[in-house]
Biopython code that builds the backbone (N, CA, C, O; Angstrom):
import numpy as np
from Bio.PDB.StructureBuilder import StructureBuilder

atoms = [
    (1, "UNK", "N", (-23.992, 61.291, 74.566)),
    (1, "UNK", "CA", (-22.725, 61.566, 73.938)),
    (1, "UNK", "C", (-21.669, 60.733, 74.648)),
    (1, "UNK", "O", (-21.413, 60.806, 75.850)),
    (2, "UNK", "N", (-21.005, 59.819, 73.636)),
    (2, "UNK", "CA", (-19.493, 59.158, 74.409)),
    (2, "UNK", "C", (-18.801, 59.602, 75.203)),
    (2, "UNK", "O", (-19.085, 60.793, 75.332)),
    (3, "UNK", "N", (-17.691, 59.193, 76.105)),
    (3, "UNK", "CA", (-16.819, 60.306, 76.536)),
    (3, "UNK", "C", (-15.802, 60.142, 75.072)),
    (3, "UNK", "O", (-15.539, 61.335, 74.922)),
    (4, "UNK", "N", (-15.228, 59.577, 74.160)),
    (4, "UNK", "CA", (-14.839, 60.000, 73.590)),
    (4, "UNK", "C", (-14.999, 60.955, 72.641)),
    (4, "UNK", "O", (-14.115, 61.797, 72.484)),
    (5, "UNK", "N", (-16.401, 60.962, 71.707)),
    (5, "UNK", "CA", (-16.663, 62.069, 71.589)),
    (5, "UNK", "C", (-17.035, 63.791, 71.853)),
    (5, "UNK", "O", (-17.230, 64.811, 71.192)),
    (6, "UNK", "N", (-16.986, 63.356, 73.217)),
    (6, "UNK", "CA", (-16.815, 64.208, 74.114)),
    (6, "UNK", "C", (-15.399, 65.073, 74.408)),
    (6, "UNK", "O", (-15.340, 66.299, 74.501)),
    (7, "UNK", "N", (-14.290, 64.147, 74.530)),
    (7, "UNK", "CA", (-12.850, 64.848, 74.306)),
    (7, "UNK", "C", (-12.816, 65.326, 72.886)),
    (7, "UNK", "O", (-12.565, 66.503, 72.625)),
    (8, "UNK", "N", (-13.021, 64.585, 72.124)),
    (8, "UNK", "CA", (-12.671, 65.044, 70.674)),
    (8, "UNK", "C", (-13.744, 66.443, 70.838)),
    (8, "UNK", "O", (-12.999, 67.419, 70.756)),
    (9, "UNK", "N", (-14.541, 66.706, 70.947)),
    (9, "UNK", "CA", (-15.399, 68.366, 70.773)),
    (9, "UNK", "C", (-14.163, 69.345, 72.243)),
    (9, "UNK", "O", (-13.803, 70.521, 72.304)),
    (10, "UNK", "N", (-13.978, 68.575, 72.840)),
    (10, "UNK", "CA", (-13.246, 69.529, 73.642)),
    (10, "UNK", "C", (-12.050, 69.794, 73.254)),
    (10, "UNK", "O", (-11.650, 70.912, 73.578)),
    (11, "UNK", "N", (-11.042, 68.867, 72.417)),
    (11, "UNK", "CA", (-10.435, 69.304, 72.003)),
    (11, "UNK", "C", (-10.658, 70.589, 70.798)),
    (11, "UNK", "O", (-10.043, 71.655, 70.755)),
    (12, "UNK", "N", (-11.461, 70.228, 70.102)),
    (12, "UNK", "CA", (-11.508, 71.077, 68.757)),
    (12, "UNK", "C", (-11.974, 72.805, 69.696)),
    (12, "UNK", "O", (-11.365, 73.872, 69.776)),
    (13, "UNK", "N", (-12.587, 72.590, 69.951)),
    (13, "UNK", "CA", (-12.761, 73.574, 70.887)),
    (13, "UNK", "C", (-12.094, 74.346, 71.656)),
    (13, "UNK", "O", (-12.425, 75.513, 71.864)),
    (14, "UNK", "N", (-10.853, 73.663, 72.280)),
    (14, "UNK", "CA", (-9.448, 74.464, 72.836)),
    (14, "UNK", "C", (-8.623, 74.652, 72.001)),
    (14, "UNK", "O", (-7.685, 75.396, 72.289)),
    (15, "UNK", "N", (-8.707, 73.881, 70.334)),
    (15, "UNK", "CA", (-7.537, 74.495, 69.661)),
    (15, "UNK", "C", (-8.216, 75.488, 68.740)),
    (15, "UNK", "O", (-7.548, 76.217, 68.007)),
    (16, "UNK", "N", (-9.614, 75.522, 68.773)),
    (16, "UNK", "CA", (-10.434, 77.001, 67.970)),
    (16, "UNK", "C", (-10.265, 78.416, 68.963)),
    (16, "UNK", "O", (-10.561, 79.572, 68.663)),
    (17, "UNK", "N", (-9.721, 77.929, 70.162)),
    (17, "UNK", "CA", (-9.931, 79.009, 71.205)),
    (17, "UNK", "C", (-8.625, 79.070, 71.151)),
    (17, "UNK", "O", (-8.434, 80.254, 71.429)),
    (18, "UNK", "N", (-7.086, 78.366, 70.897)),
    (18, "UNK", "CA", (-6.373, 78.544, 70.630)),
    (18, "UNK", "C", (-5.564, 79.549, 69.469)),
    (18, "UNK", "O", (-4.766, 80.485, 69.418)),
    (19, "UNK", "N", (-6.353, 78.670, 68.610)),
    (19, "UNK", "CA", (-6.082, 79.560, 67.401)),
    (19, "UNK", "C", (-6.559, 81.098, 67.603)),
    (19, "UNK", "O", (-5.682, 81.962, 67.580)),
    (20, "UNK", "N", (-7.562, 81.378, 67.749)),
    (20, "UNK", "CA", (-8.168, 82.866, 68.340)),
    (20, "UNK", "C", (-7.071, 83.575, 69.116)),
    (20, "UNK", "O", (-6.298, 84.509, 68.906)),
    (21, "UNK", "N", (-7.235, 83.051, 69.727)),
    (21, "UNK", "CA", (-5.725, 83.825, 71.277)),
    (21, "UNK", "C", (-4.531, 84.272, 70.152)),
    (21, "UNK", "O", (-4.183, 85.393, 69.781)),
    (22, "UNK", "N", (-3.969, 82.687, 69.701)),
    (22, "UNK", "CA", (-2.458, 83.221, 68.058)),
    (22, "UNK", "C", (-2.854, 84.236, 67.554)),
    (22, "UNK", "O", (-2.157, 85.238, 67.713)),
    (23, "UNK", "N", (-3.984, 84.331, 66.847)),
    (23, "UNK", "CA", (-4.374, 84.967, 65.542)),
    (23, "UNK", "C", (-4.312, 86.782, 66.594)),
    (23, "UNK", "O", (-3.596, 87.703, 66.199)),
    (24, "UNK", "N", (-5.052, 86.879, 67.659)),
    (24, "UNK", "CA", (-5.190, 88.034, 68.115)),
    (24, "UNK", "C", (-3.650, 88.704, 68.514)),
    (24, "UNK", "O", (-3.297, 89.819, 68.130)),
    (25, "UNK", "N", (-2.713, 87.685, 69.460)),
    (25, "UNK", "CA", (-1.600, 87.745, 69.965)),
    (25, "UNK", "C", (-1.021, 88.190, 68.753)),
    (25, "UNK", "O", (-0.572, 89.336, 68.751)),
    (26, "UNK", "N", (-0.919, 87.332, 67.450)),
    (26, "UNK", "CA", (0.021, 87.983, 66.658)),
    (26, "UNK", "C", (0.011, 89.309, 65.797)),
    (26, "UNK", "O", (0.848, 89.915, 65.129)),
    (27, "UNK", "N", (-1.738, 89.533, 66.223)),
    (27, "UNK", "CA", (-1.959, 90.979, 65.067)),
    (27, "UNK", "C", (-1.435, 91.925, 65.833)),
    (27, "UNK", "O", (-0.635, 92.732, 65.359)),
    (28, "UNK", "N", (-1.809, 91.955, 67.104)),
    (28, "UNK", "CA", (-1.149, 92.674, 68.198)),
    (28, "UNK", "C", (-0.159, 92.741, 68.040)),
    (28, "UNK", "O", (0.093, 93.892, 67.686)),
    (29, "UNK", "N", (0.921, 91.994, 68.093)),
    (29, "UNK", "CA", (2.457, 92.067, 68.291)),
    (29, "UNK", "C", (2.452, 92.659, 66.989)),
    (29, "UNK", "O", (2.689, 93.798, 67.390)),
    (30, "UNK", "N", (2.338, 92.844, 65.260)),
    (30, "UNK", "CA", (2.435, 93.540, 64.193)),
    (30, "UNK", "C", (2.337, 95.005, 64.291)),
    (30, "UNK", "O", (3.303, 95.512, 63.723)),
    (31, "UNK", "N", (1.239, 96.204, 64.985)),
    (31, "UNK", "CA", (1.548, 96.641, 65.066)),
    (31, "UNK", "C", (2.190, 97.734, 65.764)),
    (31, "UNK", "O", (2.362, 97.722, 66.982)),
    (32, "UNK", "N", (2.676, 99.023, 64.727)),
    (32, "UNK", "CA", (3.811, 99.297, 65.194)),
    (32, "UNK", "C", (3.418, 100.243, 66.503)),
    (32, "UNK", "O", (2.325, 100.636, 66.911)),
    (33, "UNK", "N", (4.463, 100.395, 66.877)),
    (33, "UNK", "CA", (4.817, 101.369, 68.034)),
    (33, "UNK", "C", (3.708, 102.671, 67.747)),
    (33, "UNK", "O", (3.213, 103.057, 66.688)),
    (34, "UNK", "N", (3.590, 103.025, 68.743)),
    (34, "UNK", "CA", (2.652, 104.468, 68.935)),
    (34, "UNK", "C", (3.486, 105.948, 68.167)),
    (34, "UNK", "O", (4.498, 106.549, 68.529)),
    (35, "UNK", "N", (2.674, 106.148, 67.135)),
    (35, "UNK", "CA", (3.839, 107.200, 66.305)),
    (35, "UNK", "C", (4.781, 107.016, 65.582)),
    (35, "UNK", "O", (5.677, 107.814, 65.309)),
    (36, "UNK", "N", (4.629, 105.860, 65.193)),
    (36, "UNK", "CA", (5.562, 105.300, 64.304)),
    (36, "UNK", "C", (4.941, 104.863, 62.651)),
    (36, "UNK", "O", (5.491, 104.049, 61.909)),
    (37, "UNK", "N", (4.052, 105.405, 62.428)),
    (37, "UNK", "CA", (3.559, 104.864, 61.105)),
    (37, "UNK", "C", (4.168, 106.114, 59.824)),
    (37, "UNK", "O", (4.807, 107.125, 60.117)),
    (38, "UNK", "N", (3.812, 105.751, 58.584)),
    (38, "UNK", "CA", (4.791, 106.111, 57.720)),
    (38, "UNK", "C", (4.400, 107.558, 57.832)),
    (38, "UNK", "O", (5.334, 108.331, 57.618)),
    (39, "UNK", "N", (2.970, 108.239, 58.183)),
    (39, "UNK", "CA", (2.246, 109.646, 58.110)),
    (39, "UNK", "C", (3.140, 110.326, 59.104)),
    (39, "UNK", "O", (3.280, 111.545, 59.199)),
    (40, "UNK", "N", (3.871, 109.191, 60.011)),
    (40, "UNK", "CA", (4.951, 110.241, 61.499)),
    (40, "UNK", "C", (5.798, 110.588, 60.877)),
    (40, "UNK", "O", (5.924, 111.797, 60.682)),
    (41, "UNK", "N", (6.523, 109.855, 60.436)),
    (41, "UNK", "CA", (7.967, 109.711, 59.992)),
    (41, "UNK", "C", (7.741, 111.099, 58.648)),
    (41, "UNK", "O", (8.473, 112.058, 58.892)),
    (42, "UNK", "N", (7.177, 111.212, 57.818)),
    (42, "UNK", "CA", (6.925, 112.345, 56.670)),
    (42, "UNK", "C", (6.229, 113.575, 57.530)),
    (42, "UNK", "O", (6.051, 114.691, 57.042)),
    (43, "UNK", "N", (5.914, 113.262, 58.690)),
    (43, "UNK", "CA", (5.719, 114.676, 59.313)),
    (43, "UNK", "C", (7.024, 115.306, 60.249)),
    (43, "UNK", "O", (7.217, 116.435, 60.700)),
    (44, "UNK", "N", (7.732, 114.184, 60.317)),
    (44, "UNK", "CA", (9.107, 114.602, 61.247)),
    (44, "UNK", "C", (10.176, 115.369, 60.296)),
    (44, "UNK", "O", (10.869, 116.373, 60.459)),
    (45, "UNK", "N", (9.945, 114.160, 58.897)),
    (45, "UNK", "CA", (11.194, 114.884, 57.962)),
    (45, "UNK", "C", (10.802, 115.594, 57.678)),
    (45, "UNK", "O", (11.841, 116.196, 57.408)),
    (46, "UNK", "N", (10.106, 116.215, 57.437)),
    (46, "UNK", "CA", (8.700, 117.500, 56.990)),
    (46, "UNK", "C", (9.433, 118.546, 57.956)),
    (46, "UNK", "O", (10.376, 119.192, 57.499)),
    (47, "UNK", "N", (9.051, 118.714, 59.187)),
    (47, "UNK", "CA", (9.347, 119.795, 59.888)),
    (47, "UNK", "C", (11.543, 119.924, 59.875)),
    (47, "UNK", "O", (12.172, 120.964, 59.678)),
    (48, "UNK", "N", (12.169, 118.493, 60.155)),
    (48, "UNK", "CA", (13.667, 118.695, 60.216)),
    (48, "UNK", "C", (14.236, 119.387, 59.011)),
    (48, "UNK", "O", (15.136, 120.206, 59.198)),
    (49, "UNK", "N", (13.740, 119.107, 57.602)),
    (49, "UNK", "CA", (14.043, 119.207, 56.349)),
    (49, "UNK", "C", (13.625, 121.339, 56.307)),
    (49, "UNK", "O", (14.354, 122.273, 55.973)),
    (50, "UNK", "N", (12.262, 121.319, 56.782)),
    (50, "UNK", "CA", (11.966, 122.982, 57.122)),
    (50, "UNK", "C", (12.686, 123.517, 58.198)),
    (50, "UNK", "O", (13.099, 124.658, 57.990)),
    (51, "UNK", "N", (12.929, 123.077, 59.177)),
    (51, "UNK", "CA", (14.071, 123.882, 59.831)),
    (51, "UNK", "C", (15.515, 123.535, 59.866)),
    (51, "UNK", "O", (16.182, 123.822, 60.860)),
    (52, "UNK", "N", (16.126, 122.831, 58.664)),
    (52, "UNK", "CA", (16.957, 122.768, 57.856)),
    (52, "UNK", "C", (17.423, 123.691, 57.099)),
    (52, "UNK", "O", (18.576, 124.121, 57.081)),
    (53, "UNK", "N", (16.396, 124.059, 56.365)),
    (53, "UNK", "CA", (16.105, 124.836, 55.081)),
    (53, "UNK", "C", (16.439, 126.649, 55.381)),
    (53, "UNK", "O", (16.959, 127.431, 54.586)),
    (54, "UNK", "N", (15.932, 126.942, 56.808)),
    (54, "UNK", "CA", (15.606, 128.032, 57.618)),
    (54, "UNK", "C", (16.750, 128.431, 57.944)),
    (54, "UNK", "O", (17.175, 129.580, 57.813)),
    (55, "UNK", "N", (17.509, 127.190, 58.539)),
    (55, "UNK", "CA", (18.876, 127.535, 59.025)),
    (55, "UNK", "C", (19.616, 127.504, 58.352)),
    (55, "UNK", "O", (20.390, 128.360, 58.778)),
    (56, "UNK", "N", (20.056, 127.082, 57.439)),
    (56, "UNK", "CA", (21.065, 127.204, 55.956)),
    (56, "UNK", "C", (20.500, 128.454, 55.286)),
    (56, "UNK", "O", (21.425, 129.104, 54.798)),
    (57, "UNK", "N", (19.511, 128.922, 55.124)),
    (57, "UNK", "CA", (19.195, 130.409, 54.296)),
    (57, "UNK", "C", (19.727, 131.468, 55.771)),
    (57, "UNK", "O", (20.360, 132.488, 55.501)),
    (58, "UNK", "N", (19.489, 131.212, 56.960)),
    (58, "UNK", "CA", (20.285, 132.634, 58.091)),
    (58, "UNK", "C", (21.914, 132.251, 58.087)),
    (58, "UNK", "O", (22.621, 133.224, 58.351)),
    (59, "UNK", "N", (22.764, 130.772, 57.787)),
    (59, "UNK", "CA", (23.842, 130.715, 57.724)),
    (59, "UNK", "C", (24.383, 130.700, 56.439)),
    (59, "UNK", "O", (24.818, 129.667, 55.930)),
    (60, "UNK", "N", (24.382, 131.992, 55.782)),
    (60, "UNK", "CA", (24.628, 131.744, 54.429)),
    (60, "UNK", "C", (26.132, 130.692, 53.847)),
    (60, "UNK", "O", (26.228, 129.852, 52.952)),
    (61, "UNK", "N", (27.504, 131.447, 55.219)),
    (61, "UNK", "CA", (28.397, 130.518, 54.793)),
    (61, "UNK", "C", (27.840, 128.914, 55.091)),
    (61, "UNK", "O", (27.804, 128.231, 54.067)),
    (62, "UNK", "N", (27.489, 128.357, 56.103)),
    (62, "UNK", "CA", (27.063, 126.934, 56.201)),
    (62, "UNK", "C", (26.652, 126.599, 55.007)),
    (62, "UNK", "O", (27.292, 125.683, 54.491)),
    (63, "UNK", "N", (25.672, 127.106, 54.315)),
    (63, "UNK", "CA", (24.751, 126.866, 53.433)),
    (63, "UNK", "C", (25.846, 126.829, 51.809)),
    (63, "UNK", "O", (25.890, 125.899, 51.003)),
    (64, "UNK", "N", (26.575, 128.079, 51.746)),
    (64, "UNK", "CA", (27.737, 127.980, 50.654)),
    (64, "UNK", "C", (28.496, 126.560, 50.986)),
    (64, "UNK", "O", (28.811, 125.744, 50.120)),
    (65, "UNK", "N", (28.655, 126.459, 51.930)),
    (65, "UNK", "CA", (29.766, 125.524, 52.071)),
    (65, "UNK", "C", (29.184, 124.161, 51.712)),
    (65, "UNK", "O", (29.888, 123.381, 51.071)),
    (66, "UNK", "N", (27.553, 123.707, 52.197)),
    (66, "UNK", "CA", (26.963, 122.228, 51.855)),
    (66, "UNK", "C", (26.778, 122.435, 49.958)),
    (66, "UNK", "O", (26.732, 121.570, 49.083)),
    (67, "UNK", "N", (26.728, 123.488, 49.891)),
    (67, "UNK", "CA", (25.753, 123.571, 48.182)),
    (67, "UNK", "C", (27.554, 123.647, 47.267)),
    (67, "UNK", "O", (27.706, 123.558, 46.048)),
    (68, "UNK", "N", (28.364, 123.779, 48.014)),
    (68, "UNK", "CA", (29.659, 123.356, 47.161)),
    (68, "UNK", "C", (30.218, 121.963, 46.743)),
    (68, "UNK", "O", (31.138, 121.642, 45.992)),
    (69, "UNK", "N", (28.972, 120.957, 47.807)),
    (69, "UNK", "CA", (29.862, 119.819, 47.696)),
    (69, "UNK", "C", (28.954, 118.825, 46.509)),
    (69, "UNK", "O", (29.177, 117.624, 46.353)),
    (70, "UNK", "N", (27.917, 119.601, 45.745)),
    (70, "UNK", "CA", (27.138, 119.279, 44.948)),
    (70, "UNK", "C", (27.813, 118.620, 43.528)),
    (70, "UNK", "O", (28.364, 119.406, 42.756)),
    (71, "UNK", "N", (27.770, 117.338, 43.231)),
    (71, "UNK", "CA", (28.399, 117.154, 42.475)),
    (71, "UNK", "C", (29.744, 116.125, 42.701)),
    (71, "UNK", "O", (30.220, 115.533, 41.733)),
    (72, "UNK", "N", (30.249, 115.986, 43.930)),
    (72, "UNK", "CA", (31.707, 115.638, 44.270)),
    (72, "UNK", "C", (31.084, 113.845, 44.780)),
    (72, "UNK", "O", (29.934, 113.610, 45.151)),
    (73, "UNK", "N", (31.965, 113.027, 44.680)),
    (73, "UNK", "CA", (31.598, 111.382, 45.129)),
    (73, "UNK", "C", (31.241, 111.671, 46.102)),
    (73, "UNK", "O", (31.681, 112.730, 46.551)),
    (74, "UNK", "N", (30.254, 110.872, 46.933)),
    (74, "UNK", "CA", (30.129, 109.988, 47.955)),
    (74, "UNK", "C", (30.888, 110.292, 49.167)),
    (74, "UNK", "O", (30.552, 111.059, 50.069)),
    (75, "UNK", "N", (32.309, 109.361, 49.045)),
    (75, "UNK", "CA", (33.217, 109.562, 49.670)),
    (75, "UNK", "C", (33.784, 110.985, 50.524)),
    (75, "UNK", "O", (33.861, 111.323, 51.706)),
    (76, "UNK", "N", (34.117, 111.571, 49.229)),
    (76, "UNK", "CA", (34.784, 112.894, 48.996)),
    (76, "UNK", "C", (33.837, 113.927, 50.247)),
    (76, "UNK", "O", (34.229, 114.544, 51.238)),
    (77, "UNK", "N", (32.116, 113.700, 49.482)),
    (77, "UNK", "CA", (31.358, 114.631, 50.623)),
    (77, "UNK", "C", (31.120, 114.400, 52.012)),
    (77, "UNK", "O", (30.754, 115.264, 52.809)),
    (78, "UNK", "N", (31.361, 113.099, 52.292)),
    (78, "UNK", "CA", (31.473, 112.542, 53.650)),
    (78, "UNK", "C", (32.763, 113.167, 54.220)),
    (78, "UNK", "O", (32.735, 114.010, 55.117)),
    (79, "UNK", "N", (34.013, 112.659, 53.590)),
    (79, "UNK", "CA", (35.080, 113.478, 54.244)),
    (79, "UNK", "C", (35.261, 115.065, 54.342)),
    (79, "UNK", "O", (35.818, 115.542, 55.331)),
    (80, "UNK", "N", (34.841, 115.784, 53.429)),
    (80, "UNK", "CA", (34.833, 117.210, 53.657)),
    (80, "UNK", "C", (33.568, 117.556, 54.896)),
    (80, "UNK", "O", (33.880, 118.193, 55.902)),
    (81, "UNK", "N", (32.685, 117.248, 54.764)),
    (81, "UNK", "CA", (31.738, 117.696, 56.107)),
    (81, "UNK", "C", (31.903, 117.323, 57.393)),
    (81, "UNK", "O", (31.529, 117.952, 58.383)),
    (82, "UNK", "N", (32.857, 115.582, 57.340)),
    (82, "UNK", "CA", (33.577, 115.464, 58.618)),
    (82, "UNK", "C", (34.727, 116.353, 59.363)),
    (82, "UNK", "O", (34.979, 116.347, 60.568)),
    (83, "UNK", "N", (35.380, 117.141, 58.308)),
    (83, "UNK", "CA", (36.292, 118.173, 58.379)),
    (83, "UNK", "C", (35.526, 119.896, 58.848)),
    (83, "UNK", "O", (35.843, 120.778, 59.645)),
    (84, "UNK", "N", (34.499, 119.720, 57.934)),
    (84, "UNK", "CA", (34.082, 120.849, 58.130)),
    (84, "UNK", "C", (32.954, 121.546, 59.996)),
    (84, "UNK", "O", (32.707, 122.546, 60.671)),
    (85, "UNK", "N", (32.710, 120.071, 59.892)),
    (85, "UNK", "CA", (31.771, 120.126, 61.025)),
    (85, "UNK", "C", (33.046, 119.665, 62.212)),
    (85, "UNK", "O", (32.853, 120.231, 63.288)),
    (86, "UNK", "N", (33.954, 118.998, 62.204)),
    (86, "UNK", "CA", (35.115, 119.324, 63.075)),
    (86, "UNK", "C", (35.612, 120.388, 63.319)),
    (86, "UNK", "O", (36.011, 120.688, 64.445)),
    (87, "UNK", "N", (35.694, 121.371, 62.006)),
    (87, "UNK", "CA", (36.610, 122.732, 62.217)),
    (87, "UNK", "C", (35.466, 123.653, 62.994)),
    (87, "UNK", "O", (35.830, 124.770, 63.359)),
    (88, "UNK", "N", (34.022, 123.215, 63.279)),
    (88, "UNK", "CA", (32.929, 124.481, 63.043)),
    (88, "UNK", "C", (32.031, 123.578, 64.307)),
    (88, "UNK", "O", (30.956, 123.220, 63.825)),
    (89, "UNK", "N", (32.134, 123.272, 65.291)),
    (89, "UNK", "CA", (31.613, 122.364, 66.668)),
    (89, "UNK", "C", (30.435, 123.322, 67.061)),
    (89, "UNK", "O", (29.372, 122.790, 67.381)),
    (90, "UNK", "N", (30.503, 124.280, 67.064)),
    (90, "UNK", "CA", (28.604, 125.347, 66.497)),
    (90, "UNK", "C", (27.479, 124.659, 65.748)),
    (90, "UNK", "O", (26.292, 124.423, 65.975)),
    (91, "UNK", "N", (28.584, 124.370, 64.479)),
    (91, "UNK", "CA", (27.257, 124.025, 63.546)),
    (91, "UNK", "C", (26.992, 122.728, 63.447)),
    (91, "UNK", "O", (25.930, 122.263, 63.033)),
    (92, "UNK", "N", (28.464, 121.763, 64.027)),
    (92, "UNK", "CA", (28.293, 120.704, 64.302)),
    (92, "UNK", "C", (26.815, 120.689, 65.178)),
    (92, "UNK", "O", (25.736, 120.391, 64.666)),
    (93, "UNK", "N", (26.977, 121.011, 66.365)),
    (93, "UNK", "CA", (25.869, 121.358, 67.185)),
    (93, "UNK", "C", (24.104, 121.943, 66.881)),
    (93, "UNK", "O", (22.969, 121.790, 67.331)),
    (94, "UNK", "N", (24.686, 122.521, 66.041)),
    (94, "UNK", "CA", (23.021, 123.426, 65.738)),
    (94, "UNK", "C", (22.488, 122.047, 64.531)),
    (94, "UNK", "O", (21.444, 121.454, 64.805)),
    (95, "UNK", "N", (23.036, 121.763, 63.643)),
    (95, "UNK", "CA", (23.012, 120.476, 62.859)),
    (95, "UNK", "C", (22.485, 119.238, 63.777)),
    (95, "UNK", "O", (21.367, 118.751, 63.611)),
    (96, "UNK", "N", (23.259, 118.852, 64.605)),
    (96, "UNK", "CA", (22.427, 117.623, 65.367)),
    (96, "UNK", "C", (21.697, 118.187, 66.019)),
    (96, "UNK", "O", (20.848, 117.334, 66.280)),
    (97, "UNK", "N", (21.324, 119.379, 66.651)),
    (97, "UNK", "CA", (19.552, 119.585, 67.031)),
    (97, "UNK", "C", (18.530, 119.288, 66.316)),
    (97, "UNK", "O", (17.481, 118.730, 66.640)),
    (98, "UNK", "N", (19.031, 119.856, 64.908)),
    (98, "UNK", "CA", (17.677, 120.485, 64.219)),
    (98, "UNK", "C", (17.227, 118.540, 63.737)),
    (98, "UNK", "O", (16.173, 117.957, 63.482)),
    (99, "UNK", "N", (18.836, 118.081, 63.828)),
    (99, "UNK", "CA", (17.995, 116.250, 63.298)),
    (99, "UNK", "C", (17.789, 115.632, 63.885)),
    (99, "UNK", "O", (17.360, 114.572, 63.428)),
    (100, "UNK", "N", (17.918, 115.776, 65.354)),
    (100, "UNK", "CA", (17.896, 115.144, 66.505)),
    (100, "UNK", "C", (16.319, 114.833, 66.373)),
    (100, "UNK", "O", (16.642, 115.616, 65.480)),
    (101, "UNK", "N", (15.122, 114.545, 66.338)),
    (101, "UNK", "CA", (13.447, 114.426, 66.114)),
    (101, "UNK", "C", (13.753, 113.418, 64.897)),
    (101, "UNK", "O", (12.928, 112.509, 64.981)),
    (102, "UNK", "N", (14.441, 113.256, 64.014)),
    (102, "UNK", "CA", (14.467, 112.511, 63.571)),
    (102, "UNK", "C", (15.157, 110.974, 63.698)),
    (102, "UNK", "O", (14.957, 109.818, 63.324)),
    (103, "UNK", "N", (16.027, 111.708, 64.421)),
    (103, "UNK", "CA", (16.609, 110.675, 65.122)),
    (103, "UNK", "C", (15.907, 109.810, 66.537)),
    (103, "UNK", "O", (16.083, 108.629, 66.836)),
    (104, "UNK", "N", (15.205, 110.681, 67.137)),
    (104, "UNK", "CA", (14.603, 110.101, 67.622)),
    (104, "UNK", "C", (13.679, 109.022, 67.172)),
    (104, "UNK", "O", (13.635, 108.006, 67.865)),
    (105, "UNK", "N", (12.846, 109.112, 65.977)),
    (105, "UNK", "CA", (11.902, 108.918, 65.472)),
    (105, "UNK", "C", (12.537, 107.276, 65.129)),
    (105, "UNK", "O", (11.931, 106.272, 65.505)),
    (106, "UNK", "N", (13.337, 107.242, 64.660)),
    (106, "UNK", "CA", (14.323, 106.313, 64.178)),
    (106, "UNK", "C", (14.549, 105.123, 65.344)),
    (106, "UNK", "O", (14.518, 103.914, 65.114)),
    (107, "UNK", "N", (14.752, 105.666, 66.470)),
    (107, "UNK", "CA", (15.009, 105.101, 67.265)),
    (107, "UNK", "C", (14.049, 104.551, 68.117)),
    (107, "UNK", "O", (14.110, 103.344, 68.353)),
    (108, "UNK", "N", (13.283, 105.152, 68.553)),
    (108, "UNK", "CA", (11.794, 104.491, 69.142)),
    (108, "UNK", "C", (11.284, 103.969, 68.158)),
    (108, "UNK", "O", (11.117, 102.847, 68.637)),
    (109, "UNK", "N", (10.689, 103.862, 66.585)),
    (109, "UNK", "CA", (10.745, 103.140, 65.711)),
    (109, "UNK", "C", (11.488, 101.922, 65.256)),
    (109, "UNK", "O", (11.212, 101.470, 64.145)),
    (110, "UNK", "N", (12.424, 101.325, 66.011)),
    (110, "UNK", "CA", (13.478, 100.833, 65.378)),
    (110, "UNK", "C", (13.824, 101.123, 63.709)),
    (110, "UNK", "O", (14.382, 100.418, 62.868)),
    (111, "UNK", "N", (13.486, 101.895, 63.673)),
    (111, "UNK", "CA", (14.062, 102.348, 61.748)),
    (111, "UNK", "C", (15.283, 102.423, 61.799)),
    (111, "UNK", "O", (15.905, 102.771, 62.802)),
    (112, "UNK", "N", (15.946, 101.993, 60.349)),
    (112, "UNK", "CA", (17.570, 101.720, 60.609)),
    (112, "UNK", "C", (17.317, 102.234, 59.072)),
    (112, "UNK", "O", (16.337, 102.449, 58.359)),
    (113, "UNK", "N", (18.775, 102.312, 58.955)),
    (113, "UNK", "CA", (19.076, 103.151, 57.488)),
    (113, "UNK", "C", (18.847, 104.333, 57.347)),
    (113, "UNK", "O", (18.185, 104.778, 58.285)),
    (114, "UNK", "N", (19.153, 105.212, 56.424)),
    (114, "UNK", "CA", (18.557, 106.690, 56.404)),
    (114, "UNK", "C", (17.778, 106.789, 54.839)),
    (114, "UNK", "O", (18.131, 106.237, 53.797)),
    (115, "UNK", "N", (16.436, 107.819, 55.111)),
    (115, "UNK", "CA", (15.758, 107.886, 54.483)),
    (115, "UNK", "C", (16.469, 109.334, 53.776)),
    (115, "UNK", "O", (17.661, 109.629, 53.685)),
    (116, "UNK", "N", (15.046, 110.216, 53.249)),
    (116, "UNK", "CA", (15.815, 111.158, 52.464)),
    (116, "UNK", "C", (16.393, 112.550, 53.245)),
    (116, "UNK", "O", (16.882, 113.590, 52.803)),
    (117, "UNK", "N", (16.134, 112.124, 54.469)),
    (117, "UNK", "CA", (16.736, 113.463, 55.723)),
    (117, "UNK", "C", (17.577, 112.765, 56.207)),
    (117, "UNK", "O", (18.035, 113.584, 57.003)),
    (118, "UNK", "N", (18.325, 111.616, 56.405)),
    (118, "UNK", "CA", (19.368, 111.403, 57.134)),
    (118, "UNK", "C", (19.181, 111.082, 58.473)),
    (118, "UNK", "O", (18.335, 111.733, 59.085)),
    (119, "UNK", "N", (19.982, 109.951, 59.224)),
    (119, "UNK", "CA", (19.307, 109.471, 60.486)),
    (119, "UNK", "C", (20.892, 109.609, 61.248)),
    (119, "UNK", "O", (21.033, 109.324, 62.437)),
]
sb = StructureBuilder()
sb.init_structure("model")
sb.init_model(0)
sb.init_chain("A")
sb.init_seg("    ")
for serial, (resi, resn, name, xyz) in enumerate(atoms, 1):
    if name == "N":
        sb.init_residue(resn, " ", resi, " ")
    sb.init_atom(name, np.array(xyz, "f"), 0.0, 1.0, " ", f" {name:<3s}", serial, name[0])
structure = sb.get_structure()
């Protein structure tokens, strides 16, 4: 065997062993984070959305007060719950517990935006 044909097999050879290393390196880097696949995320809103649900049926006024804004813009319901959860720093409070897991989830995920529970 030449030495040139000899480099040429060694090359092909370090860029087949190359390519291998990319191909592995990049499946790796794809996926996601530990607990982060879509079955987490529908088991998180799953449980926040149920102890959501729990706590608005024992706070009946809380619960009158979100099921009033049914119907009103966008806008409008953003500003009344910013008011309301200002006047009420309790439920402000008991409210970011119960979403706080989701928020987490969001965040060690890098997930951005809010899904149908709110981030």
């Amino acid at each position: 065997m030449s030495i040139a044909c000899s480099m040429r097999h060694a090359a092909a050879v370090g860029l087949a062993a190359g390519a291998l290393v990319l191909g592995v390196a990049g499946t790796a880097a794809a996926d996601p984070p530990p607990n982060c696949t879509s079955a987490d995320m529908a088991g998180i809103q799953s449980g926040v959305g149920f102890s959501m649900s729990g706590y608005l049926f024992t706070h009946p006024d809380v619960n009158a007060f979100f099921t009033s804004l049914q119907g009103l813009p966008r806008d409008q319901i953003r500003q009344k719950v910013q008011e309301y959860l200002a006047a009420n720093p309790q439920v402000s409070d008991d409210i970011a517990a119960i979403r706080q897991p989701n928020k987490d989830f969001r965040s060690r995920c890098d997930v951005s935006g809010s899904g149908p529970v709110g981030g």
